[in-house]
C-alpha positions as CSV (number, residue, x, y, z in Angstrom):
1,X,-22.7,90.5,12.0
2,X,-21.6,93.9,13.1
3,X,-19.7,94.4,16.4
4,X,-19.4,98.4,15.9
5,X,-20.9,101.1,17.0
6,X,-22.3,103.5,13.9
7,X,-20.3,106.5,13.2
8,X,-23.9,108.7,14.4
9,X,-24.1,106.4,17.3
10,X,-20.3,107.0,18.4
11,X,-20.3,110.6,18.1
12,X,-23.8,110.7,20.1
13,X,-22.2,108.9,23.1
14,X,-19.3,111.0,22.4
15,X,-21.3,114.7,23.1
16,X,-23.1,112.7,26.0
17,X,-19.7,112.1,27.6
18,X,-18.3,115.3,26.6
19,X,-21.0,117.1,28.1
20,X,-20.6,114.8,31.7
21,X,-16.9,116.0,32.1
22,X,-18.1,119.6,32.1
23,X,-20.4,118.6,35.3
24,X,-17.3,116.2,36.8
25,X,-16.5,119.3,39.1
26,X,-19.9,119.4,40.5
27,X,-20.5,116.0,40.6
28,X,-20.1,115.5,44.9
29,X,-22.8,118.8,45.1
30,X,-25.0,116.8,43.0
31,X,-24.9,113.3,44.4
32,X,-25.7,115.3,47.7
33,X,-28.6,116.7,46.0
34,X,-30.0,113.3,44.5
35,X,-29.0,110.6,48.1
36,X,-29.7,113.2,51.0
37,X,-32.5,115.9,49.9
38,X,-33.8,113.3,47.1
39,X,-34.0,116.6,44.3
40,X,-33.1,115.7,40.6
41,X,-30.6,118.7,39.6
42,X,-32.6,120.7,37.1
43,X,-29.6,121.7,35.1
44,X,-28.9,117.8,34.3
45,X,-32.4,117.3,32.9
46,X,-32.3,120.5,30.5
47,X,-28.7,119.0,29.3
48,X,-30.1,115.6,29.2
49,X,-33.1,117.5,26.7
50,X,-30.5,118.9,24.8
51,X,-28.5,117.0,23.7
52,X,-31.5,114.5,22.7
53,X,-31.9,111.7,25.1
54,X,-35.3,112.9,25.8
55,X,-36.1,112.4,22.2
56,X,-34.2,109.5,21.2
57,X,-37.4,107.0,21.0
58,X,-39.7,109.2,19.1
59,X,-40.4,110.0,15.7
60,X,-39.2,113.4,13.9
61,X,-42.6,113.8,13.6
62,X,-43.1,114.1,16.7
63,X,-40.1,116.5,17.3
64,X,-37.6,113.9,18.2
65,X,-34.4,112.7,16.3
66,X,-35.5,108.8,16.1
67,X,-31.7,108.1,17.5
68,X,-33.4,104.9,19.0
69,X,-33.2,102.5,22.1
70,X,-29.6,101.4,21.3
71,X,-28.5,105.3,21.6
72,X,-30.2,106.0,24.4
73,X,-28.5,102.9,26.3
74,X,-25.4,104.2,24.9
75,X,-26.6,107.7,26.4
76,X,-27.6,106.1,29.8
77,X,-24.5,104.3,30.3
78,X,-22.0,107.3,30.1
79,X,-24.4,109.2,32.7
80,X,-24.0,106.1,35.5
81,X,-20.1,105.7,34.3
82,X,-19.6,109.4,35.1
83,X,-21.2,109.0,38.4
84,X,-24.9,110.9,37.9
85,X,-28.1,109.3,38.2
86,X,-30.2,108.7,34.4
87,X,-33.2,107.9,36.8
88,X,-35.8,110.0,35.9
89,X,-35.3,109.7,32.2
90,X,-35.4,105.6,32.4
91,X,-38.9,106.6,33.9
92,X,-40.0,109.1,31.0
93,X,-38.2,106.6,28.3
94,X,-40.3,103.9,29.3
95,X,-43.6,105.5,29.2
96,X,-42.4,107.5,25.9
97,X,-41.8,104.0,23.9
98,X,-45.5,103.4,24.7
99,X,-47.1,106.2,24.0
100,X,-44.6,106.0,20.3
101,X,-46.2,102.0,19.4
102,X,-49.7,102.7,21.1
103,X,-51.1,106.1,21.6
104,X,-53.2,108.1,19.4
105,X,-52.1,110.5,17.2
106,X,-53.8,113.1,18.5
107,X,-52.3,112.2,21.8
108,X,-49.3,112.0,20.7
109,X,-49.0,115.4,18.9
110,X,-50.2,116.9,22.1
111,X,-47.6,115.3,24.3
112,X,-44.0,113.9,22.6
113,X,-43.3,117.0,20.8
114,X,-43.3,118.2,24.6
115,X,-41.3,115.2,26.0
116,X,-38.5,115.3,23.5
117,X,-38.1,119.4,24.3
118,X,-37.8,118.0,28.4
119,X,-40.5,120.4,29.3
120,X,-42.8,116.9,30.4
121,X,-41.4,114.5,32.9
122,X,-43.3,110.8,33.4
123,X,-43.8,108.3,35.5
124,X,-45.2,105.0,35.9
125,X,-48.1,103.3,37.9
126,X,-48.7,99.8,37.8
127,X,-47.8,98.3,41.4
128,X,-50.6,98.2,44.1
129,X,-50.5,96.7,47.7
130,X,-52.4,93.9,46.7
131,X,-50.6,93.4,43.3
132,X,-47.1,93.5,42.6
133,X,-45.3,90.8,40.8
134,X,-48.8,89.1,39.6
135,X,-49.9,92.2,37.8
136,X,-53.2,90.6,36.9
137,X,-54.4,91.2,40.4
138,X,-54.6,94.4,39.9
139,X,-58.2,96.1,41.8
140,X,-57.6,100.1,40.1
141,X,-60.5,100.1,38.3
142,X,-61.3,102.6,35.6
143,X,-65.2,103.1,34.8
144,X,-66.1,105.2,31.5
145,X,-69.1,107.3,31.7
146,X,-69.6,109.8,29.3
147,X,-66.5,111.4,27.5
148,X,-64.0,110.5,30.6
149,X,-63.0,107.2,32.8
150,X,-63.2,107.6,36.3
151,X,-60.2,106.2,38.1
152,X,-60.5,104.6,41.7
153,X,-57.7,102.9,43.7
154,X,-54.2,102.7,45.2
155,X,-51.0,102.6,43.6
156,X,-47.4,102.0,45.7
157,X,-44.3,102.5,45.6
158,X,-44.6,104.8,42.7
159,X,-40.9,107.0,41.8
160,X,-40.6,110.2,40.6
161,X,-44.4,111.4,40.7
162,X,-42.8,114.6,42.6
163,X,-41.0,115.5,39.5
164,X,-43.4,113.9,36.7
165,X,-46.0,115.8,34.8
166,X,-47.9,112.7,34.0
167,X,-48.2,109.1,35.0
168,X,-48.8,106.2,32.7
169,X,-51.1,104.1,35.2
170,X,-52.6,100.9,34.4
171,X,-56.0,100.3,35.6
172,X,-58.4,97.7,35.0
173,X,-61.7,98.2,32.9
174,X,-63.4,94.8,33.1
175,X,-63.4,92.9,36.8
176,X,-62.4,89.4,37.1
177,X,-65.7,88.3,37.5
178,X,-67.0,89.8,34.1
179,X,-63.9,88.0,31.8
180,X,-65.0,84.6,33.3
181,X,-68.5,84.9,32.0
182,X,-67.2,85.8,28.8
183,X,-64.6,82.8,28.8
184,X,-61.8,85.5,28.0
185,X,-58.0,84.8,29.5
186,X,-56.8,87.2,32.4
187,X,-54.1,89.1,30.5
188,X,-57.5,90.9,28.9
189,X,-59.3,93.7,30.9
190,X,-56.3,96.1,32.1
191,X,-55.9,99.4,30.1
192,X,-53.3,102.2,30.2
193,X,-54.2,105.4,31.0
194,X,-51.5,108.7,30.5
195,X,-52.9,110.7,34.0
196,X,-52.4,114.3,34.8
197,X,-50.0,114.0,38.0
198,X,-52.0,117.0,39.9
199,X,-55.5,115.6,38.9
200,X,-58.1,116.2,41.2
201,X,-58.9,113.3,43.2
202,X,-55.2,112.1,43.5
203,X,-53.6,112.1,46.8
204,X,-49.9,111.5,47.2
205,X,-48.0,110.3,50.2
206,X,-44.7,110.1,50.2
207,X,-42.7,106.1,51.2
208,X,-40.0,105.9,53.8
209,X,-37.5,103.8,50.9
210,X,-34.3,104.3,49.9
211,X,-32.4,103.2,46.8
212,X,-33.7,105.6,44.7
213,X,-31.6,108.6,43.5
214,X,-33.3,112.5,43.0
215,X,-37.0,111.2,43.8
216,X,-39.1,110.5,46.2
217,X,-41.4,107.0,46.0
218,X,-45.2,107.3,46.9
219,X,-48.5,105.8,47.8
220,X,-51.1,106.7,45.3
221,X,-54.9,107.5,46.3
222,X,-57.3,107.4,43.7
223,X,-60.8,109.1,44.5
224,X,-62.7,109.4,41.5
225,X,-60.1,110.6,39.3
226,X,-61.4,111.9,35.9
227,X,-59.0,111.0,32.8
228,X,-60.3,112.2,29.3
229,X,-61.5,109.7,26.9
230,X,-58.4,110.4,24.4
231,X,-55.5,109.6,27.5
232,X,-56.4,106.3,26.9
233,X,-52.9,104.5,25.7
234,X,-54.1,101.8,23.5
235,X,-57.4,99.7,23.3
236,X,-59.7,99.2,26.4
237,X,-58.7,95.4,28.2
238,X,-55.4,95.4,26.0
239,X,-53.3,96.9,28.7
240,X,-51.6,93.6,29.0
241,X,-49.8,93.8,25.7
242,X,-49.0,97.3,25.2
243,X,-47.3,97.7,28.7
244,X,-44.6,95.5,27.6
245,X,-43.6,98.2,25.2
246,X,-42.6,100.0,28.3
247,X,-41.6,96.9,30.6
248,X,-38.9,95.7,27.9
249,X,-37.0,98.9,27.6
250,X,-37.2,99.6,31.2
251,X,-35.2,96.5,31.8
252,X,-33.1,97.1,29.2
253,X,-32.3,100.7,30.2
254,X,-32.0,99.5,33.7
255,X,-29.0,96.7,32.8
256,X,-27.3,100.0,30.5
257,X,-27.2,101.7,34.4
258,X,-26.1,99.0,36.0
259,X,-23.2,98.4,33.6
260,X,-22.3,102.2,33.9
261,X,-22.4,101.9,37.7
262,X,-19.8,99.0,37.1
263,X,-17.4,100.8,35.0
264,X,-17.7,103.8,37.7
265,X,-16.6,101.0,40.2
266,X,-14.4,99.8,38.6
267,X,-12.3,103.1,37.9
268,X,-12.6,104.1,41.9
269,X,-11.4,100.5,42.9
270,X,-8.7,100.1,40.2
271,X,-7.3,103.3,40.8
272,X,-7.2,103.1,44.2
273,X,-5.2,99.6,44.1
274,X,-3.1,101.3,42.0
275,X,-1.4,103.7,44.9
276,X,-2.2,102.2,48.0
277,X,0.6,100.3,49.4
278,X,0.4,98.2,52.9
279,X,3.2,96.0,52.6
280,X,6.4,97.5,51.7
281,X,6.2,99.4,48.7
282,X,3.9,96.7,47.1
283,X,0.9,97.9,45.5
284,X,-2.4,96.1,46.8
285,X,-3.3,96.0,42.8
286,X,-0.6,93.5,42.7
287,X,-2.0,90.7,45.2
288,X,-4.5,88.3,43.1
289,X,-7.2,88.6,46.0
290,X,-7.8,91.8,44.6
291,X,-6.4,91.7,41.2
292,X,-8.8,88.9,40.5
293,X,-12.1,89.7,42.0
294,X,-11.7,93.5,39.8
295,X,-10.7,91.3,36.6
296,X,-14.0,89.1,36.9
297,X,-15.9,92.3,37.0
298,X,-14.5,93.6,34.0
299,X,-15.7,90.6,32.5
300,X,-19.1,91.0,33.6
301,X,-19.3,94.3,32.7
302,X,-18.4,93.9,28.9
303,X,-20.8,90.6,28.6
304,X,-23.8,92.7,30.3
305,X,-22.7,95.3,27.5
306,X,-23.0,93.2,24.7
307,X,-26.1,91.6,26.0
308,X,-27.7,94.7,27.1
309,X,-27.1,96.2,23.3
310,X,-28.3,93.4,21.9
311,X,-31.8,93.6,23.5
312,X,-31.7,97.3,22.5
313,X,-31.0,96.5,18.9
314,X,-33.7,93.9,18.6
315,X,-36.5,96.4,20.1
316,X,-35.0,99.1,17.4
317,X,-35.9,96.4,15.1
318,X,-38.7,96.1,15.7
319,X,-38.7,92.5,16.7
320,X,-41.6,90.5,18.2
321,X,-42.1,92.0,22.0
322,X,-41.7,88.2,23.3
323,X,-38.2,88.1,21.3
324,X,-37.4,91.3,22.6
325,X,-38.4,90.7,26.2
326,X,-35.8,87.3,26.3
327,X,-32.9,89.5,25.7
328,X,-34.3,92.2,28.2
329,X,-35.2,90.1,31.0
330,X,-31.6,88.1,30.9
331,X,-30.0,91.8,30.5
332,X,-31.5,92.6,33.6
333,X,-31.3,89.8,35.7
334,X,-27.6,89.5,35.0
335,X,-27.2,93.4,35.7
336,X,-28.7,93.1,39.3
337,X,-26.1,90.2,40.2
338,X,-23.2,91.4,38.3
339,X,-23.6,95.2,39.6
340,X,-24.1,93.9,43.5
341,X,-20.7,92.3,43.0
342,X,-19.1,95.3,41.4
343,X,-20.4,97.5,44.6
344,X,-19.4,95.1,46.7
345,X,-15.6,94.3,45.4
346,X,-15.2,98.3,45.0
347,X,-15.8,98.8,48.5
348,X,-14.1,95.8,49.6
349,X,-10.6,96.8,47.6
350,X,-11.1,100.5,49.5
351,X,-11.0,98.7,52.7
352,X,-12.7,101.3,55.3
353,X,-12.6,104.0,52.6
354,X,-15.1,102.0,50.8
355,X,-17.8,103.4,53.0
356,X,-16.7,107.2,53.0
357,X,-18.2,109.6,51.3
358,X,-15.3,110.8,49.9
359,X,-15.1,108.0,47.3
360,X,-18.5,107.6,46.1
361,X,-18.8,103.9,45.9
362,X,-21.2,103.7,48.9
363,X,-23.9,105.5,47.3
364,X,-24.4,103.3,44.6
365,X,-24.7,100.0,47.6
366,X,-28.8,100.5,47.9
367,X,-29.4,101.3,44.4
368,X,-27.6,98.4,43.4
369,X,-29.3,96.0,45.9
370,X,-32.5,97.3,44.5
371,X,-32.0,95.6,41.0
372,X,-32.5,92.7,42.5
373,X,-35.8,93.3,43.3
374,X,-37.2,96.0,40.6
375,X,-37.9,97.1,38.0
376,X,-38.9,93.0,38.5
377,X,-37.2,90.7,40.7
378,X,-34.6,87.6,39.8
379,X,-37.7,84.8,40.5
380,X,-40.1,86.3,38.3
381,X,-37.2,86.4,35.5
382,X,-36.3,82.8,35.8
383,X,-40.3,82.1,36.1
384,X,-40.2,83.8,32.6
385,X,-37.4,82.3,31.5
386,X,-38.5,78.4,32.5
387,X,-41.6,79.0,31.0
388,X,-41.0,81.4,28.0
389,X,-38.1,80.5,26.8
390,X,-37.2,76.9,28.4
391,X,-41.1,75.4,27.9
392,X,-41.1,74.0,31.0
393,X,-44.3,74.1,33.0
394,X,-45.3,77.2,36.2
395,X,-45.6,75.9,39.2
396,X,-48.3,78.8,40.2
């Protein structure tokens, strides 16, 4: 069992890193950017391209350098450490590993080559107002007739459609109704579809939230939205199982922010107890009630690590999605409680610093809070995890 990075793996985090410190100067014009005008800073995406993180899940093929899951985490990680926001390219990562395991190849030599150059952004569409954490509710429907599926329906609280080029958007093509007559199970009749963001018939209106860093969130309008026969991801009513090839490594990129955002806490709160000095010439770094708390952090931090690069490996492996999703869901469910408590000790060893500006710490309070609620909350992981992984019977 190997507990080291490869030598290709440590010199990609390395140039990832590298490239951050040149952007360290313009960090404070950029958090501006991404918490008060909600604008993802251009420049960061074409260095994120560059570099290969766009291009890190898909085959060479397909113009991308196959780096791999476990690379981009690596990737990820250094971007929240350093302060920036790796938002948008958890969102085109997701839908990218989907479109690598289940899209056609024509589809996919019209559209990776383009993702792994950063010239296409995506998004993804699966909550509605009537279905969020019971995805099988889902009403979307999408009709075929003739060449093309016609799209009707609402989608919420959907990030980053400002910015994305196209939307992987999960719709269903048989009703409820119809898979009872035919004795089939629910998880049958959803299908993916890869939709053109500016498609006729698609109305947009932006949400009110906050928590989310360099995009907007919206409520999605569906009028008769035509999507060609070939942006079908997949096989019609198997939607079900091939969205778990982006749900897994949207959880685990997720925990790889959250364990940046620690280590970024960490260097603010550690630094500052340090210096400061309140009695005598004493610092506060020295007193166990905040010694301690900063300590237990650390520790969380480098088993979130190890658990988050563990799921990563075993999707790089190509291990069973169930397998996979085990190690993802725990990565994330212990990210969104150990990150919460990072935030909160950082700004609790600033004192009333903690909530200035100045030092940083207070933006990451909402987008921390969110983990606990999305990408999937903490009850639906332990429903998972009861049934999945313990056996023991759903209570719904």
């Amino acid at each position: 069992m190997e507990f080291q990075l490869s030598e290709e793996q440590r010199l990609f985090q390395q140039s990832v890193r590298e490239m951050l410190e040149r952007y360290k100067p313009r960090r404070k014009e950029y958090i501006e950017l991404m918490h008060k005008e909600k604008r993802f800073p251009s420049e960061l995406w074409r260095e994120f391209a560059h570099l290969g993180l766009t291009g890190c899940l898909i085959p060479e093929s397909y113009g991308g350098n196959e780096a791999g899951l476990l690379s981009l985490v690596l990737g990820v990680e250094e971007i929240a450490r350093a302060g920036f926001s790796p938002g948008l390219l958890l969102l085109t990562a997701m839908d990218t590993a989907c479109l690598v395991r289940n899209g056609s190849e024509a589809l996919k030599a019209r559209i990776l080559p383009r993702v792994a150059s950063g010239e296409l952004k995506l998004c993804w569409a699966l909550t509605e107002p009537n279905a969020g954490s019971n995805a099988f509710a889902i009403e979307t429907t999408a009709r075929k007739e003739g060449g093309s599926y016609i799209l009707r329906g609402q989608k919420v609280f959907i990030t980053g459609v400002d910015l994305a080029d196209y939307i992987l958007l999960v719709a269903r093509t048989t009703s409820v109704e119809e898979l009872k007559r035919q004795g089939m199970p629910k998880v049958h009749g959803l299908s993916l579809f890869l939709v053109e963001a500016q498609a006729p018939g698609l109305e947009k209106r932006v949400l009110p939230t906050r928590g989310i860093e360099g995009m907007h969130q919206y409520h999605l309008f569906l009028d008769d939205v035509s999507v060609p026969e070939d942006h079908l991801v997949g096989e019609p009513d198997a939607g079900s199982f091939a969205m778990f090839n982006s749900l897994n490594p949207e959880r685990i990129i997720a925990a790889a922010i959250a364990v940046g955002m620690m280590e970024f806490c960490l260097e603010v709160a550690v630094g500052y107890a340090r210096e400061r000095k309140v009695f005598r010439s004493t610092p506060i770094g020295a007193y166990q009630a905040i010694s301690h708390p900063l300590a237990r952090v650390k520790i969380q931090a480098e088993a979130l690590r190890l658990l988050t690069y563990k799921a990563a490996w075993c999707y790089d492996q190509g291990h069973d999605p169930a397998e996979v999703g085990r190690y993802a869901n725990m990565a994330k469910y212990f990210a969104a409680e150990a990150v919460v408590e990072a935030v909160d000790r950082g700004i609790q060893t600033l004192g009333g610093y903690g909530f200035s500006e100045e030092y940083e710490i207070i933006y990451l309070w909402e987008g921390a809070r969110l983990f606990r609620t999305a990408p999937v909350s903490q009850e639906m992981i332990l429903n998972f995890m009861a049934e999945h992984v313990l056996g023991l019977p759903r209570s719904y």
